[in-house]
C-alpha positions as CSV (number, residue, x, y, z in Angstrom):
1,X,14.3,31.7,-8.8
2,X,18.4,31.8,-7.9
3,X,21.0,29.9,-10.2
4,X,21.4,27.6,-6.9
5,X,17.6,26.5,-6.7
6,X,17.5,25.9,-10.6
7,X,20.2,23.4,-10.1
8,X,18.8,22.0,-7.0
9,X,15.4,21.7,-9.2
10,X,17.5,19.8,-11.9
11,X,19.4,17.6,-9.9
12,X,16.1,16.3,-8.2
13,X,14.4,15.7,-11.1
14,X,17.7,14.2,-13.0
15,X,17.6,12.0,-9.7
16,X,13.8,10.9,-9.3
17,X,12.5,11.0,-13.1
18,X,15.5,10.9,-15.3
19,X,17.3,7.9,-13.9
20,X,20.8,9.8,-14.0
21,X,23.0,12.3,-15.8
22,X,24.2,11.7,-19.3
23,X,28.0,11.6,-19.2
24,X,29.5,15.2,-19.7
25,X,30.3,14.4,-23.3
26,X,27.0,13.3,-23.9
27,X,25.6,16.5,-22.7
28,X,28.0,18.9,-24.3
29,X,26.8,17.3,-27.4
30,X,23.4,17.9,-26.2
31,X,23.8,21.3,-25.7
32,X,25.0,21.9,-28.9
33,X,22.2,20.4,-30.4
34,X,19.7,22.8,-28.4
35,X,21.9,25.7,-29.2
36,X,21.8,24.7,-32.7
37,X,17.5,24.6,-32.8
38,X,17.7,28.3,-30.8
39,X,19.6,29.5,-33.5
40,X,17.2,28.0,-36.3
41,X,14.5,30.3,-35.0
42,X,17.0,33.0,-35.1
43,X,18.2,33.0,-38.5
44,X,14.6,32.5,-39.0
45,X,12.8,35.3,-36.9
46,X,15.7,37.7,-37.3
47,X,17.5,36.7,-39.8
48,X,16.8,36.6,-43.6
49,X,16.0,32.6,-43.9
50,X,12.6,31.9,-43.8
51,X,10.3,29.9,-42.0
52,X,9.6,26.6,-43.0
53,X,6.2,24.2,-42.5
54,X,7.8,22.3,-39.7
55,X,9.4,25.7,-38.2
56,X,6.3,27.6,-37.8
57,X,5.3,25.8,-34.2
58,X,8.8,26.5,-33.0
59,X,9.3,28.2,-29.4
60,X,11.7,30.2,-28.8
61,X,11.3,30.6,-25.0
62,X,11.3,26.9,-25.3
63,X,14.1,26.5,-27.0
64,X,16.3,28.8,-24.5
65,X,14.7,26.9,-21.5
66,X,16.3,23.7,-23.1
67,X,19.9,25.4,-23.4
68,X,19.8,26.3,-20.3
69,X,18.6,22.7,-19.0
70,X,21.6,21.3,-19.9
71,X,23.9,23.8,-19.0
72,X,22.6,23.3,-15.6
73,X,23.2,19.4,-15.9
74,X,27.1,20.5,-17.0
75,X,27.2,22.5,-14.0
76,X,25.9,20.1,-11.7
77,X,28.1,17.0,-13.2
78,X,31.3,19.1,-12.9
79,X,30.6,21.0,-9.7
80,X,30.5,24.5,-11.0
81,X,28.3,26.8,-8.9
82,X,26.4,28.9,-11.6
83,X,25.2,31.5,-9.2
84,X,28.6,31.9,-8.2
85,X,30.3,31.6,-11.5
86,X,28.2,34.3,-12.9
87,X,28.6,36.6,-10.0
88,X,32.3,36.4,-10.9
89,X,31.6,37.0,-14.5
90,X,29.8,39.9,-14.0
91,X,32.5,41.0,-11.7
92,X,35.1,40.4,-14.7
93,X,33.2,41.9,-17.5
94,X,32.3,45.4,-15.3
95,X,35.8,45.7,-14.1
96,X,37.1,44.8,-18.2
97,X,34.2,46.8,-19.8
98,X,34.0,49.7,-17.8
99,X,34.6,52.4,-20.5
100,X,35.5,50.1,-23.4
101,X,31.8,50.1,-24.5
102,X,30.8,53.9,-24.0
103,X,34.1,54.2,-26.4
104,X,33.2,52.3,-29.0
105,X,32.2,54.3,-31.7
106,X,30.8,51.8,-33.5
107,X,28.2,51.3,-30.9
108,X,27.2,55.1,-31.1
């Protein structure tokens, strides 16, 4: 699936089953939230925390799938194109990372 048909997919269903878009503050606040339960699993999976009881059902993919939910809304409130928007990122970051990585010695 493109960026494009994501955010067509959103918009629809934003339109038909959620009534409409929370306003952009509202969302921002969301997506901070789901960023905030991907990161829980994280620290937990990766990390040196440990699971808790009410952890152990978490879902990661799930919990992605939601961040990136309501970036789509964001984009689709403020008219950002996200399949153009990355094309232009990835654009910037091979044109600014060319050799700056393969350099790094840290990363050797």
């Amino acid at each position: 699936m493109q960026l494009s048909e994501a955010q067509k997919q959103v918009d629809e269903w934003i339109k038909t089953i959620g009534v409409r878009y929370f306003n952009e503050l509202t969302n921002t606040a969301i997506l901070m939230e789901e960023v905030g339960e991907l990161a829980r699993i994280m620290a937990r999976k990766y990390g040196e925390q440990s699971f808790k009881e009410s952890d152990k059902n978490s879902d990661m993919a799930d919990e992605m799938a939601d961040v990136l939910w309501v970036l789509i809304c964001l984009a689709n409130q403020t008219g950002v194109n996200l399949t153009e928007a990355f094309e232009k990122n990835m654009a910037k970051k091979t044109n600014r990372d060319a050799t700056r990585h393969l350099e790094n010695e840290k990363l050797k």
